[in-house]
C-alpha positions as CSV (number, residue, x, y, z in Angstrom):
1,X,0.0,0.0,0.0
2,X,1.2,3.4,-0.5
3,X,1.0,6.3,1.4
4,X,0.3,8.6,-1.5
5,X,-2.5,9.4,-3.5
6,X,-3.1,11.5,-7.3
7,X,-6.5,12.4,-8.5
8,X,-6.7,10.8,-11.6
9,X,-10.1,11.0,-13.2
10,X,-9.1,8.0,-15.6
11,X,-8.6,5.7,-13.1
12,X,-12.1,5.7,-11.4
13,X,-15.5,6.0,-12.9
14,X,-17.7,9.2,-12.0
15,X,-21.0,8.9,-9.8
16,X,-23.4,10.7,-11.4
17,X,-26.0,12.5,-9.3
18,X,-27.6,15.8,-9.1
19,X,-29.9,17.8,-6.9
20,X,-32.3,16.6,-5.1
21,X,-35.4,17.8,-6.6
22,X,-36.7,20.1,-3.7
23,X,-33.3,22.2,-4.1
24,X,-33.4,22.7,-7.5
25,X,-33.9,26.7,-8.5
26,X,-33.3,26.4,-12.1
27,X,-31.6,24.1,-15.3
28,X,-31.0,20.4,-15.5
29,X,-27.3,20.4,-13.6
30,X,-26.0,17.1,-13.5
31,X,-22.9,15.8,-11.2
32,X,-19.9,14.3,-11.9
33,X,-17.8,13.3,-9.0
34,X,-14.5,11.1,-8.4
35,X,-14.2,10.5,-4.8
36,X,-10.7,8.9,-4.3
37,X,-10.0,9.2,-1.1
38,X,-12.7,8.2,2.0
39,X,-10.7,8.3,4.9
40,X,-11.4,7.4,8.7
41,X,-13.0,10.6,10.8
42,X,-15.1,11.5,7.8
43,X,-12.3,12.6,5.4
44,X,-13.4,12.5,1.7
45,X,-11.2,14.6,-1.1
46,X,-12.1,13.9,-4.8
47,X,-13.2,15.7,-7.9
48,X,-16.4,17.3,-8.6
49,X,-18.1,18.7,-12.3
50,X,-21.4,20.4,-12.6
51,X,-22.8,21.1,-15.8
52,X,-24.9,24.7,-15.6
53,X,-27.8,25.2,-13.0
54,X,-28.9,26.6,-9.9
55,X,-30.0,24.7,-6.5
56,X,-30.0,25.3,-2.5
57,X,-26.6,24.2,-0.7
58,X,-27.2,23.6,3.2
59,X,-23.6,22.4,4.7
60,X,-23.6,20.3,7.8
61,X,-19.9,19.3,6.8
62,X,-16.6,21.6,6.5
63,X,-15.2,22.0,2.4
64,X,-12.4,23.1,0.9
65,X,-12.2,23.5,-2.9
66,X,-10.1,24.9,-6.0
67,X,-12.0,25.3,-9.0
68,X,-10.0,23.3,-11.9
69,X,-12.3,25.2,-14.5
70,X,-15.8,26.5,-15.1
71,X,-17.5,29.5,-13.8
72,X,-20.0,29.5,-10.8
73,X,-21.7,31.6,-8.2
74,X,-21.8,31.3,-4.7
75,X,-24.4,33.3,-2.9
76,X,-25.1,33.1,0.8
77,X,-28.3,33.5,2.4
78,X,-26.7,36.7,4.0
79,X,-27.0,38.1,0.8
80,X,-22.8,37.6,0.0
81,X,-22.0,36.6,-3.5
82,X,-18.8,34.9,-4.3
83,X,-18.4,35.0,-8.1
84,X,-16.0,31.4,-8.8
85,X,-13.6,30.8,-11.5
86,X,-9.9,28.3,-12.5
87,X,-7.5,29.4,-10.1
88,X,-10.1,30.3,-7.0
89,X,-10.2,28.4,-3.8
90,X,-12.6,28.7,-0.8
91,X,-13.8,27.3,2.4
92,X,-17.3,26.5,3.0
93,X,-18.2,26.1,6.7
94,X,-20.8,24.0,8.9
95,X,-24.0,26.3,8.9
96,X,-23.7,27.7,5.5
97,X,-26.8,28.5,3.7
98,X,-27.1,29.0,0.3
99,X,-27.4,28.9,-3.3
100,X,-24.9,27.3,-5.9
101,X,-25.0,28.4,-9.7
102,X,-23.0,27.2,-12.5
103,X,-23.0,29.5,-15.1
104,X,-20.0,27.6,-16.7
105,X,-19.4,23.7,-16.5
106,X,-17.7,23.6,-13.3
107,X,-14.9,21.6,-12.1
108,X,-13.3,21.4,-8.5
109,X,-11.1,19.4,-6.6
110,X,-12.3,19.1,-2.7
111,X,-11.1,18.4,0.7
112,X,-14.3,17.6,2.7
113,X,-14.8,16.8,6.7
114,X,-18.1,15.7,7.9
């Protein structure tokens, strides 16, 4: 076993998901994601694509991500608007409330603690 890990997208196939149906705002998004890595204390780091749409985020878990490509919009229920593109990074927190839009075909890579 080793004690080091790449994301390769080739090496896995995707789950494909989506929104569930009561947080979708607008379009048909559908998911892409590679999750390579489930780790114990609730560790999971993978991959992520969206294709363009709008839904409700509620996070009970703590995120980091870097977009890979794409263009989205983060908007808390606060009324803050993070406007997301290839190079960006961010942390979302336990207890955020919000809105997700891809406006682009998004990509991300993700750190995630539950």
């Amino acid at each position: 076993m080793t004690h080091a890990l790449t994301f390769d997208p080739s090496s896995l196939e995707p789950e494909i998901g989506g929104p569930a149906p009561e947080r979708l705002i607008s379009g048909t998004p559908e998911f892409r994601t590679w999750n390579f890595e489930e780790a114990e204390g609730g560790i999971y780091a993978g991959i992520w694509e969206a294709t363009p749409g709008k839904w409700r985020i509620v996070y009970d878990e703590w995120e980091y991500f870097h977009i890979l490509s794409g263009v989205s919009v983060v908007t808390e229920d606060n009324g803050a608007v993070t406007h997301l593109k290839a190079g960006d990074s961010m942390i979302l927190r336990p207890g955020f409330k919000g809105s997700w839009e891809v406006i682009e075909t998004t990509r991300k890579d993700y750190v995630i603690r539950v």
